[in-house]
C-alpha positions as CSV (number, residue, x, y, z in Angstrom):
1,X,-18.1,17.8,3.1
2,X,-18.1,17.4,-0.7
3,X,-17.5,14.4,-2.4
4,X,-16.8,14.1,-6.7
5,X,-15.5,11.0,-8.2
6,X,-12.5,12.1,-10.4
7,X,-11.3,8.3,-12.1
8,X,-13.1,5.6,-13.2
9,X,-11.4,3.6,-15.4
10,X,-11.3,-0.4,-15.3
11,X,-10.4,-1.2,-11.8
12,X,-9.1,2.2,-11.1
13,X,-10.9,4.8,-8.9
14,X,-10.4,8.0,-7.4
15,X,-12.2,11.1,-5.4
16,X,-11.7,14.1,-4.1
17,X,-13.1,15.3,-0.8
18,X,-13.2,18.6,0.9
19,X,-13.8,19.6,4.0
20,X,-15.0,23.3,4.8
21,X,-12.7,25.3,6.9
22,X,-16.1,25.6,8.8
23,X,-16.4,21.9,9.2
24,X,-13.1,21.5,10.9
25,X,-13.0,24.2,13.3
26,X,-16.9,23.1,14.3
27,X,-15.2,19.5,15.0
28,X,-12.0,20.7,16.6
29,X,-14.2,22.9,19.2
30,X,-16.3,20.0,20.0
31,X,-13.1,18.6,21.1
32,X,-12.0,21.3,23.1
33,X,-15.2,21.2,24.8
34,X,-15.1,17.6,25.2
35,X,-12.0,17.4,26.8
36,X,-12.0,20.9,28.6
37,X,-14.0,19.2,31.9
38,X,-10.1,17.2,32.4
39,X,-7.7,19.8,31.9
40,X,-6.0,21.2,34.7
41,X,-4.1,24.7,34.7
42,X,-3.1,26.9,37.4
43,X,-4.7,29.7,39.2
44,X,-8.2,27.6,37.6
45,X,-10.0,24.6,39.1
46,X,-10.3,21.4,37.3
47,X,-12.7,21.6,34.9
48,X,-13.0,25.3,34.9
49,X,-10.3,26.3,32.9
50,X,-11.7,28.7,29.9
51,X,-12.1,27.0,26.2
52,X,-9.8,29.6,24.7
53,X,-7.3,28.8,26.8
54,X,-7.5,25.0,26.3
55,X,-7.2,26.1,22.8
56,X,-4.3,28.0,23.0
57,X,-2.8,25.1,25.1
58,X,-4.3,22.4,23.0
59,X,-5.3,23.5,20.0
60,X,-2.6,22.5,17.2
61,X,-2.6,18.6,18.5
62,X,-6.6,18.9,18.7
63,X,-6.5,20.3,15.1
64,X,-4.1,17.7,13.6
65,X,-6.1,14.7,15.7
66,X,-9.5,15.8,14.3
67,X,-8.3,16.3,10.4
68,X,-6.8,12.9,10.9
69,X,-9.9,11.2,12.2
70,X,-12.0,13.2,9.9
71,X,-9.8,12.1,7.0
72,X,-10.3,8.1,7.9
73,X,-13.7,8.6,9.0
74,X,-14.3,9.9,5.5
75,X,-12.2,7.5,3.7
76,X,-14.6,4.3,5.5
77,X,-18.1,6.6,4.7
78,X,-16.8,6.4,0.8
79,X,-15.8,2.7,0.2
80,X,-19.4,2.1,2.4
81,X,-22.0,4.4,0.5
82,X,-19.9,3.7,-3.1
83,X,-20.3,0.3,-2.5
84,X,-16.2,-0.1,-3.2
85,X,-14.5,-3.4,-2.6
86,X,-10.8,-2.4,-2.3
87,X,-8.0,-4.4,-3.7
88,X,-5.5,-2.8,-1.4
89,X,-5.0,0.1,0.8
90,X,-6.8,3.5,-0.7
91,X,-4.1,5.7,-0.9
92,X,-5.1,8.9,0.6
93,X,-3.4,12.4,0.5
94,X,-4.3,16.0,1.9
95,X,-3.3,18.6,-0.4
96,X,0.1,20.3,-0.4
97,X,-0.4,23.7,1.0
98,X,-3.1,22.9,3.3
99,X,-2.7,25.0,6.5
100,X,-5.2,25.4,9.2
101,X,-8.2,27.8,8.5
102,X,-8.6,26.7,5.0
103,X,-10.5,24.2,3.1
104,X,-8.7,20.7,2.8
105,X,-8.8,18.5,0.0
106,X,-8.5,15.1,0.2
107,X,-7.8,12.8,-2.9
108,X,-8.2,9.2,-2.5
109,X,-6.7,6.8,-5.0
110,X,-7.9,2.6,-5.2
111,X,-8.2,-0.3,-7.2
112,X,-11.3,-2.3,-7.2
113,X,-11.7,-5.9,-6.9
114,X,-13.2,-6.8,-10.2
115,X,-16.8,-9.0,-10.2
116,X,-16.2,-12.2,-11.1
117,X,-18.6,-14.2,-12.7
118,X,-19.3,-17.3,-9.8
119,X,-16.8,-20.3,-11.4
120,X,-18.5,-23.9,-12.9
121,X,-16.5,-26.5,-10.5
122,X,-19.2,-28.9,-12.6
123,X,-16.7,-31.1,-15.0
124,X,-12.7,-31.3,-13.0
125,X,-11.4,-34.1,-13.8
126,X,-8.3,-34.8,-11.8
127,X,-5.5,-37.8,-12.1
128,X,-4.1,-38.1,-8.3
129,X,-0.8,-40.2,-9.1
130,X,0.0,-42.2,-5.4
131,X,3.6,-43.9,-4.4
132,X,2.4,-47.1,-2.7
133,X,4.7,-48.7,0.6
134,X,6.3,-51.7,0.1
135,X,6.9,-54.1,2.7
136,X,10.4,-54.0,1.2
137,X,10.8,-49.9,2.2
138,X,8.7,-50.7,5.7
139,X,11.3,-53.1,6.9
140,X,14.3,-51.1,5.1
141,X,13.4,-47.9,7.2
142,X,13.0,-49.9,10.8
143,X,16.4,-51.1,10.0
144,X,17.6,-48.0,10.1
145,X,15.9,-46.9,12.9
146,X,17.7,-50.2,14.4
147,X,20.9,-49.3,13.3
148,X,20.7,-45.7,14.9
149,X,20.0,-48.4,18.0
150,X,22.5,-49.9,18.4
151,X,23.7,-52.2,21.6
152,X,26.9,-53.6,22.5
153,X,28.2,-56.2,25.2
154,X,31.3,-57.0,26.5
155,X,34.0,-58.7,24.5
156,X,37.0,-61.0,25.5
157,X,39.8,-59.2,28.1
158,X,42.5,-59.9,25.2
159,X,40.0,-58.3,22.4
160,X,41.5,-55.4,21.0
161,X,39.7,-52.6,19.4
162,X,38.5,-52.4,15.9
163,X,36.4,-50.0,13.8
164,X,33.5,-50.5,15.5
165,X,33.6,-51.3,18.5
166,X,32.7,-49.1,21.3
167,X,35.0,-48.2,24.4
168,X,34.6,-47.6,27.3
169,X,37.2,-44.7,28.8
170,X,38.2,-42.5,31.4
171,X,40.5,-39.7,30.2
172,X,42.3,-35.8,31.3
173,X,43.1,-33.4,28.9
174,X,46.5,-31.0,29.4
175,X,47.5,-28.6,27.7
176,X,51.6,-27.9,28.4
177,X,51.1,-30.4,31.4
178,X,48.0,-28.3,33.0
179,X,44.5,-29.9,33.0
180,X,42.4,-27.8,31.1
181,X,38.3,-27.2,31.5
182,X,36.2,-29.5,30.1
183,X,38.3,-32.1,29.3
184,X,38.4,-34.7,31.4
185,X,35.5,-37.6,31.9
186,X,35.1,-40.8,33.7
187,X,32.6,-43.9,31.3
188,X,33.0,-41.9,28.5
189,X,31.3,-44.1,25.4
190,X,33.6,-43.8,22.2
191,X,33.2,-45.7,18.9
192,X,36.2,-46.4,16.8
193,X,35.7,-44.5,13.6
194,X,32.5,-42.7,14.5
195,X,34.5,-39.2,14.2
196,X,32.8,-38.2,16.9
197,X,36.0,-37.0,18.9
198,X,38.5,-34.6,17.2
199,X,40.7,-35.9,14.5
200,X,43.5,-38.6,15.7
201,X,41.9,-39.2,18.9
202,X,40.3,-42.6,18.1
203,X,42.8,-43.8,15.8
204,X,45.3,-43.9,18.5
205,X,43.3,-46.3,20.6
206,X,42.8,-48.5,17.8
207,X,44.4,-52.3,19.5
208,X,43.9,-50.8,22.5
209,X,42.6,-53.4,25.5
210,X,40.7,-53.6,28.3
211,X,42.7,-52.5,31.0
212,X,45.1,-50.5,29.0
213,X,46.6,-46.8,30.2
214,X,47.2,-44.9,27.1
215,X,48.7,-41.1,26.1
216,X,47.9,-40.1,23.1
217,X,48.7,-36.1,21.3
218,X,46.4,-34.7,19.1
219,X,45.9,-30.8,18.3
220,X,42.7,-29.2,18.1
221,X,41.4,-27.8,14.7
222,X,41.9,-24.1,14.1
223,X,38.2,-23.4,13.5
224,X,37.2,-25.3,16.9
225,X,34.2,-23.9,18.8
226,X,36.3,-23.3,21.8
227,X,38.8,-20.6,21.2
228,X,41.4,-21.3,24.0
229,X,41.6,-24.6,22.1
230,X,42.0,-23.6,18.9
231,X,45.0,-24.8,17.1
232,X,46.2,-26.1,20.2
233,X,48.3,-29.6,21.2
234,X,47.3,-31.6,23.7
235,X,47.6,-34.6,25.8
236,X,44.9,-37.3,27.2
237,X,45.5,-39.5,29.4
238,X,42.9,-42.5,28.8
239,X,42.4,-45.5,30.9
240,X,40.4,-48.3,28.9
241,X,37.5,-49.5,31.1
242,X,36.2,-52.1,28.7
243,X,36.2,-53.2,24.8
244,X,32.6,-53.3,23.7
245,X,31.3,-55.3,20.4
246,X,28.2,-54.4,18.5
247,X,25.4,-57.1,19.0
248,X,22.6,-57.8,16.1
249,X,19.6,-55.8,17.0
250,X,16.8,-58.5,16.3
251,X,13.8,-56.6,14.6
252,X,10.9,-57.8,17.1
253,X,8.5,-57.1,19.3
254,X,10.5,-56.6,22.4
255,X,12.9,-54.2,20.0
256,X,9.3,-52.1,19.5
257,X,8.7,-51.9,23.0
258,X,12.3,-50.7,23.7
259,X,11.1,-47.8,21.6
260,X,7.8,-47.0,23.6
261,X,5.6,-48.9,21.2
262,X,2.9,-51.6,22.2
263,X,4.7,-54.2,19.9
264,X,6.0,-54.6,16.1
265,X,3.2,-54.4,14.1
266,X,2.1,-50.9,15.7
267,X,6.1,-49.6,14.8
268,X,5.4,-51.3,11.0
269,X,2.1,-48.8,10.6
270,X,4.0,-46.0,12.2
271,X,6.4,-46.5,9.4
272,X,4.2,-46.9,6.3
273,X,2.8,-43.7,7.7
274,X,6.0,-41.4,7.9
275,X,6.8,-42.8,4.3
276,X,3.7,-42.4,3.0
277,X,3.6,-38.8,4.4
278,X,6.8,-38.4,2.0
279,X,5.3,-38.4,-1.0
280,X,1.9,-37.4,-0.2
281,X,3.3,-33.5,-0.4
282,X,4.4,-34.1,-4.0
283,X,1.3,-35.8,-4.8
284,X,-1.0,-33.2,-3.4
285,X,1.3,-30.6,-5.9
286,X,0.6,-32.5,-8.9
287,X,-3.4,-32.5,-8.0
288,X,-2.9,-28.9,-7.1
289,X,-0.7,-27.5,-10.4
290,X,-3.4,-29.9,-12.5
291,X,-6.7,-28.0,-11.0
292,X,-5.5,-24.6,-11.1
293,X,-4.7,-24.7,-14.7
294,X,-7.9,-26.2,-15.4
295,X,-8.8,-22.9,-13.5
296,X,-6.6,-20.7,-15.1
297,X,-7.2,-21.7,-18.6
298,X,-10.8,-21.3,-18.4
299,X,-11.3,-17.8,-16.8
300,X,-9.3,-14.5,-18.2
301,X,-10.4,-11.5,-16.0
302,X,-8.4,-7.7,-15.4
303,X,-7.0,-8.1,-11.7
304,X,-6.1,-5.1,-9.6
305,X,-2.5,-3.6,-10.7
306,X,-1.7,-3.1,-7.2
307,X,-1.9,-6.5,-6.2
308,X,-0.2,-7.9,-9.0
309,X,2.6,-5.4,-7.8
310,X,2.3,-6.4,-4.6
311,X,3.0,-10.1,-5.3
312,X,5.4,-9.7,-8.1
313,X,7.8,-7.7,-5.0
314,X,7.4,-10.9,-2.5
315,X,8.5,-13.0,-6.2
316,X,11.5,-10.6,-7.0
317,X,12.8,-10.3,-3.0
318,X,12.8,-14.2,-3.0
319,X,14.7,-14.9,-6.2
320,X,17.4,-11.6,-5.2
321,X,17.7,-13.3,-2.2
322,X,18.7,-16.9,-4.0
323,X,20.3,-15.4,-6.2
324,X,22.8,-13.9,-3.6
325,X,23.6,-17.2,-2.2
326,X,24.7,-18.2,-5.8
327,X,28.4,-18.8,-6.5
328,X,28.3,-15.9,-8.8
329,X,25.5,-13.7,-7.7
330,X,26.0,-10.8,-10.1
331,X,25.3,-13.6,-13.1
332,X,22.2,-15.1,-11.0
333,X,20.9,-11.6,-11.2
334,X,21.4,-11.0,-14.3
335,X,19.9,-14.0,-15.7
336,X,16.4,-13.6,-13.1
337,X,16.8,-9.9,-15.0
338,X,16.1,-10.9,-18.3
339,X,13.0,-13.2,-17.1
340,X,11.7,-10.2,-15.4
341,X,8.2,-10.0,-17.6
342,X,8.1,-13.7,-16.9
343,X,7.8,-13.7,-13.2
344,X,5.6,-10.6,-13.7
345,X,3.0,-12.9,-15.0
346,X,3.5,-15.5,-12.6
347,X,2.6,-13.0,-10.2
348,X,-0.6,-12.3,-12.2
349,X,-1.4,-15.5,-12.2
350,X,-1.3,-16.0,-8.8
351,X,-3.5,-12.7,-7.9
352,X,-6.1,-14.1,-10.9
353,X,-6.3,-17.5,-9.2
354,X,-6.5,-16.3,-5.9
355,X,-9.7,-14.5,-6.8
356,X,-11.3,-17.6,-8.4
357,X,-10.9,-19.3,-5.1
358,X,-11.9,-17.0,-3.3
359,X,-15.0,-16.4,-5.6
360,X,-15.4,-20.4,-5.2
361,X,-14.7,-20.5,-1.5
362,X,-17.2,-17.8,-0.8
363,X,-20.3,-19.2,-3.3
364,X,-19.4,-22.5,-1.5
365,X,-19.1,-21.6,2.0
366,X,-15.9,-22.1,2.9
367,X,-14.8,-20.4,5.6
368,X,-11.9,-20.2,8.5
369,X,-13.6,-20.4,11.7
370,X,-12.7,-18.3,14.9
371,X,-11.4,-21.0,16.1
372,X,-8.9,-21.7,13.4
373,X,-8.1,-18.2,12.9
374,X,-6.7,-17.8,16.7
375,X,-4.4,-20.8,16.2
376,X,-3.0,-19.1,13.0
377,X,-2.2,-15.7,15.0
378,X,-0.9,-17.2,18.3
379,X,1.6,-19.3,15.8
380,X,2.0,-16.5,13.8
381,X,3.2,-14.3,17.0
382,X,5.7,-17.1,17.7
383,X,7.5,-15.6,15.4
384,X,7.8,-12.3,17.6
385,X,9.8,-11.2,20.6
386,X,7.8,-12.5,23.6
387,X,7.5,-8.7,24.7
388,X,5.9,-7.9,21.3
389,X,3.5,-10.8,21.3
390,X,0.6,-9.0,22.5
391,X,1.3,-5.8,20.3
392,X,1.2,-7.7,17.1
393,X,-1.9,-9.7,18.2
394,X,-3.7,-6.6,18.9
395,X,-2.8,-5.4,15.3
396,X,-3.5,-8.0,13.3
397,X,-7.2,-7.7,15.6
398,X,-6.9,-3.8,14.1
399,X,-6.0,-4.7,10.9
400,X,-8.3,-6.6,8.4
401,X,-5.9,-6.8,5.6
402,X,-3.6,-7.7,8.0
403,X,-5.5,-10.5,9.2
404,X,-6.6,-11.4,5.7
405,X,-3.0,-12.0,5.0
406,X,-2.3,-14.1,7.6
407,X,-5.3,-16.3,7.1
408,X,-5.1,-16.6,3.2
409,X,-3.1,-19.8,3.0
410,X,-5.4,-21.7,5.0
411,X,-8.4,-20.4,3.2
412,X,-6.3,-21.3,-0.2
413,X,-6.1,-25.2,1.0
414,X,-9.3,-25.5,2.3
415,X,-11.2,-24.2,-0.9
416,X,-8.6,-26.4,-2.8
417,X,-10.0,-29.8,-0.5
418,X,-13.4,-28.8,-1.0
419,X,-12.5,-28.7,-5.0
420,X,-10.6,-32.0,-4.6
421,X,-13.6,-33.7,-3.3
422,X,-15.9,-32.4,-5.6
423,X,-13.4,-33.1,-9.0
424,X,-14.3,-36.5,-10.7
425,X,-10.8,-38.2,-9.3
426,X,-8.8,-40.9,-10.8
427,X,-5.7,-42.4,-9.3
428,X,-2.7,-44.4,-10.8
429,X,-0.1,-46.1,-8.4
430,X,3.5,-44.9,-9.6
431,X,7.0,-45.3,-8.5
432,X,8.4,-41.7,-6.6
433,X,10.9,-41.4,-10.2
434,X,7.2,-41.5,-12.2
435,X,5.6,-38.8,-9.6
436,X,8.5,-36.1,-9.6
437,X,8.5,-37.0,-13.6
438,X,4.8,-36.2,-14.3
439,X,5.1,-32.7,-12.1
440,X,8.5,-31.6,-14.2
441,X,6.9,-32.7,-17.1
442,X,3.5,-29.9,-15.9
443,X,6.2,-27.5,-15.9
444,X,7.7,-27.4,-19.1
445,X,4.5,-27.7,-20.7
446,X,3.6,-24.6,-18.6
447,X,7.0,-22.7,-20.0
448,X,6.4,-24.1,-23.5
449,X,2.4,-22.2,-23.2
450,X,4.4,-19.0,-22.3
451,X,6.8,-18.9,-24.8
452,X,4.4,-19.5,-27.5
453,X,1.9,-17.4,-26.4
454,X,2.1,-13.4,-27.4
455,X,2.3,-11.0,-24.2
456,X,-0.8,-9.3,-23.7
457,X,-1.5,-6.3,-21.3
458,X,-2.0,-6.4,-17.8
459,X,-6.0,-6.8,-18.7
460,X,-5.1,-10.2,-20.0
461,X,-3.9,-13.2,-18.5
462,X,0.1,-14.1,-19.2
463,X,0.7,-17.7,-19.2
464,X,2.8,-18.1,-16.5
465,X,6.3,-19.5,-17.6
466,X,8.0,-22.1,-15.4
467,X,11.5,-22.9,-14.7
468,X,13.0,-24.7,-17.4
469,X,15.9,-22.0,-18.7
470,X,18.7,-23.6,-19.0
471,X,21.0,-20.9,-18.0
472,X,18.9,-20.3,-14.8
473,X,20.8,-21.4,-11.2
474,X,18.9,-24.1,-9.9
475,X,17.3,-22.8,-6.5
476,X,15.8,-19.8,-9.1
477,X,14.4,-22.7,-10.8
478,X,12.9,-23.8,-8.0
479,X,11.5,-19.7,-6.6
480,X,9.7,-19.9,-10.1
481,X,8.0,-22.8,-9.7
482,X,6.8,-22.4,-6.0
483,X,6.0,-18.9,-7.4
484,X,3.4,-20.2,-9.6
485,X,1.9,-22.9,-7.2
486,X,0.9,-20.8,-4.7
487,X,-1.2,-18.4,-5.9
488,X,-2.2,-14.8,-3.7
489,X,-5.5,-15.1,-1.9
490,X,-8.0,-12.0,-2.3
491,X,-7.1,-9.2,0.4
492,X,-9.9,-7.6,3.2
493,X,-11.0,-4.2,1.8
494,X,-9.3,-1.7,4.9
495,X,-11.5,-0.2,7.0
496,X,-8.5,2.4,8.0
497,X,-6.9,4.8,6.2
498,X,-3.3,4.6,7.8
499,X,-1.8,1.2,8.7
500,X,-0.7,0.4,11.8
501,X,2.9,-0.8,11.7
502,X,3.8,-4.4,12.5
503,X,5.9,-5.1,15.8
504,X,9.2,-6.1,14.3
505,X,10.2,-9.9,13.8
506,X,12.8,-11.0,16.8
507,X,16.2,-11.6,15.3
508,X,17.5,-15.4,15.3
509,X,17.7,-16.3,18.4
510,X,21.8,-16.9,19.8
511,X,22.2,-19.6,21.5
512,X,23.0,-19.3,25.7
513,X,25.9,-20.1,26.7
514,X,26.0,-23.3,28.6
515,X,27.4,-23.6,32.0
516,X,30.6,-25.3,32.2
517,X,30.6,-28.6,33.2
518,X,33.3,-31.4,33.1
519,X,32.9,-32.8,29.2
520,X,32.6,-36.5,28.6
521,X,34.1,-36.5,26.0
522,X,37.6,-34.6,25.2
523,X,35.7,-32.6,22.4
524,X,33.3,-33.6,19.2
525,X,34.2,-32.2,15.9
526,X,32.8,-29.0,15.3
C-alpha cells in the first residue's frame, strides 16, 4: 500500500492510496482459507472442500468484502498516523475502471478541524436581567387554577337555568325516530354556555327546571368527527335531574389539600415556581446571545466548509418549511431567497462558536458522562418505532459522529453553565415587557453589525444578521433568530468510512380507535 498526500490547502486535505493487485488477492485468499474449514459442498466433507473451489463459489463476494474492509481499514490507518482531526465524513472513492486483478486507487477527500488557540474566559461580564413574582401574579394564577375548579350545589326546585349553571341530565338521541349509538347518557354534567355540547343544544334548556322533560332538535355540524352524524337532525330527549349553581371556591388550605397539596402555602411556592420557570427561558437567552457575541467578536478563525454546509442545509430546510405554511408561500420563499448569504453566515457563526465551546469545554473539563449520554439515546430512540429501538441504539453505539450529534446540545449548555458561573454576573430586576425588549433590541443590533459590515470570504467571520426585515413573514423571523442562538457543536472525527444508515423515524402516531361505549354526553364540538 502506497500512500501520497495530493491537497493541502487551509482546512482542505486529500490522498491517494493504492493497493497492489498483489495485496488484494494475498488478503482475499486469506479469506478463502479462513472460511474454507465451514463450507459445505457436495460429494466433499465439511471442511474439506478444495480452496479453488471455495473460490469459484465464493470468490466475487470475498473480493468485494475484502476491498471494502481494506478501503475503511486504510481510511482509519490515515486519519491515525496523519494525525487528522476530521471535520466530517472523509469522502472516499475507488477509481472508475477498477476491476479485479488490477491495482486500486483510493482518493480520500476531508476537511480538518482547524487549531484553535485555547479561548481567555478571564474578563465576561454578563447583565442577567430577572422578572421577579409578585404576590399579585401568585394569587392571580391560583385563581385560575380555582376557577378551572369549580363546585356547584343544588339550587331551589323553581330555579331555572341560567348561563352558568350546571345541569344535571339524562338524555336519548334519535335520528328519524331510531336511537342511535352513543347518544344517550344517564347524570350527564352540562353547563349552560360552556359549548361544550353541539351548537343549540344548551340554549334550548336555558329556563329549564328541575324535574322538567324536554325535546329539543339540533343538527350535527357537517365537519363532525362522527360521519354517520354529519350534517344530520336529531332529536334528545332530556329529563332534568337537578339545577346546579356555582359556589365561591374559597382560596385556602382545605382548597390546597383538595388538590393533593399539604396546605396553601406549599400550592403558593408551587406557583411562584411555574411562573418563575416562565421567564427564566428568556432570561437564560439574553445571558446566552450576550456571551456568545462577547465570543464571537473576539475570535475570527477559517471553520471547515463542510460543516458550514452542513448547518446552513438544517437553516434552509427549516425556513422552506415555515415558509410553506405561509399564506403566500411562493412570496415567503422568495423573500428567505434574497437573504440567502445572510443565513449562510449565521450558519458560520454557529459552526465558529461551536468550536470555541468545544475548545473551552475540553481545556476546562467539561464533559457528558456515561451516564448522561444513555439517557440522551434511550430518549432519543423514543422517537423510533418500538421495533427499531434497538437498531438505532446499536448505531448511534457504531457511529461516533452519530453520537456526537446527539450529545452536542447538552455538551453546548453545560460549557455555557460552567461560562455562566465563571462570568463576572450582574442582575437587574425587570418587568417581562423590559426582558423580551432588551433581547429584540440584541437583535437588531446584531442585523445593524451585518449590514454594515463588508462580506468577507468563508475564511472570515460574517456577522451574523438577525431578523429584523421588514418584509420577512414573521415565523422566518423567528428560524433566523433561533438559527443564530444555537450554535453547531464540534462533530467526532469518523472512525468508518461508510455510514451506517439511521432506522427510520416512526410516522405520527394515529390515534386507536376507541371502543364504543354509551356517550355521556350527546356529542362535544369537534
Amino acid at each position: 500500500m502506497a500512500t501520497k498526500q495530493t491537497k493541502n490547502e487551509g482546512l482542505k486535505r486529500a490522498y491517494l492510496i493504492t493497493f497492489t493487485a498483489a495485496e488484494i488477492a494475498e488478503k482475499v485468499d486469506a479469506e478463502i482459507k479462513k472460511i474454507a474449514p465451514q463450507v459445505n459442498m457436495p460429494g466433499f466433507r465439511k471442511g474439506k472442500v478444495p480452496a479453488n473451489l471455495v473460490k469459484k463459489m465464493h470468490g466475487e463476494q470475498l473480493h468485494a468484502q475484502t476491498l471494502n474492509d481494506t478501503i475503511r481499514a486504510s481510511v482509519d490507518g490515515l486519519i491515525a498516523d496523519e494525525e487528522l482531526r476530521p471535520a466530517m465524513q472523509p469522502a472516499v472513492a475507488l477509481n472508475e475502471d477498477y476491476e479485479e486483478g488490477k491495482d486500486a486507487e483510493i482518493t480520500v477527500e476531508l476537511e480538518v478541524l482547524p487549531v484553535v488557540e485555547a479561548p481567555s474566559i478571564d474578563g465576561l461580564k454578563l447583565e442577567k436581567l430577572s422578572v421577579p413574582v409578585s404576590d399579585e401574579q401568585i394569587e392571580e394564577a391560583i385563581a385560575g387554577i380555582a376557577g378551572q375548579n369549580k363546585s356547584y350545589k343544588d339550587a331551589a326546585k323553581t330555579k331555572k337555568a341560567a348561563d352558568g349553571n350546571q345541569l344535571i341530565i339524562d338524555f336519548v338521541g334519535k335520528i328519524d325516530g331510531e336511537e342511535f349509538e352513543g347518544g344517550k347518557a344517564e347524570d350527564a354534567p352540562l353547563v349552560i354556555g360552556s359549548g361544550a355540547f353541539i351548537p343549540g343544544f344548551e340554549d334550548q334548556l336555558v329556563g329549564a327546571k328541575k324535574g322538567d322533560e324536554k325535546t329539543i332538535t339540533v343538527t350535527f355540524p357537517e365537519d363532525y368527527q362522527a360521519d354517520h352524524l354529519a350534517g344530520k337532525e336529531a332529536t334528545f330527549d332530556v329529563t332534568v335531574k337537578a339545577v346546579k349553581v356555582e359556589t365561591e371556591t374559597k382560596i385556602d388550605d382545605e382548597f390546597a389539600k383538595n388538590l393533593g397539596l399539604d396546605g396553601l402555602d406549599k400550592l403558593q411556592e408551587i406557583m411562584k415556581g411555574q411562573l418563575e420557570q416562565q421567564t427564566a427561558g428568556m432570561t437564560r437567552t439574553q445571558m446566552k446571545r450576550s456571551l456568545l457575541d462577547q465570543l464571537a467578536g473576539s475570535h475570527d478563525f477559517e471553520v471547515p466548509s463542510t460543516m458550514v454546509d452542513a448547518e446552513f442545509e438544517q437553516i434552509w430546510a427549516q425556513l422552506q418549511q415555515e415558509a410553506a405554511k405561509e399564506e403566500d408561500p411562493a412570496d415567503a420563499l422568495k423573500q428567505i431567497e434574497e437573504e440567502k448569504d445572510d443565513y449562510r453566515a449565521i450558519a458560520e457563526r454557529r459552526v465558529r462558536l461551536g468550536l470555541l465551546l468545544s475548545e473551552i469545554g475540553q481545556a476546562n473539563g467539561v464533559e457528558v458522562t456515561a451516564q448522561e449520554m444513555q439517557m440522551l439515546i434511550q430518549q432519543a430512540a423514543q422517537q423510533y418505532r418500538e421495533e427499531d429501538r434497538e437498531r438505532f441504539m446499536q448505531y448511534i453505539q457504531q457511529e461516533p459522529m452519530a453520537a456526537a450529534q446527539l450529545r452536542a446540545p447538552l455538551y453546548e449548555d453545560k460549557v455555557v453553565d460552567f461560562l455562566f458561573d465563571k462570568a463576572e454576573v450582574t442582575e437587574r430586576d425587570v418587568t417581562v415587557e423590559e426582558l423580551q425588549a432588551a433581547i429584540e433590541a440584541d437583535e437588531e443590533a446584531e442585523a445593524e453589525k451585518a449590514k454594515a459590515a463588508p462580506k468577507k470570504k468563508a475564511a472570515k467571520k460574517a456577522p451574523a444578521k438577525k431578523a429584523t426585515a421588514k418584509k420577512a413573514p414573521a415565523k422566518k423571523a423567528a428560524a433566523k433568530a433561533d438559527a443564530d442562538d444555537k450554535p453547531a457543536a464540534k462533530k467526532a472525527p469518523a472512525k468508518k468510512a461508510p455510514a451506517k444508515k439511521a432506522p427510520a423515524k416512526k410516522a405520527p402516531a394515529k390515534k386507536p380507535a376507541a371502543k364504543k361505549a354509551p356517550a355521556k354526553k350527546p356529542a362535544a364540538k369537534k
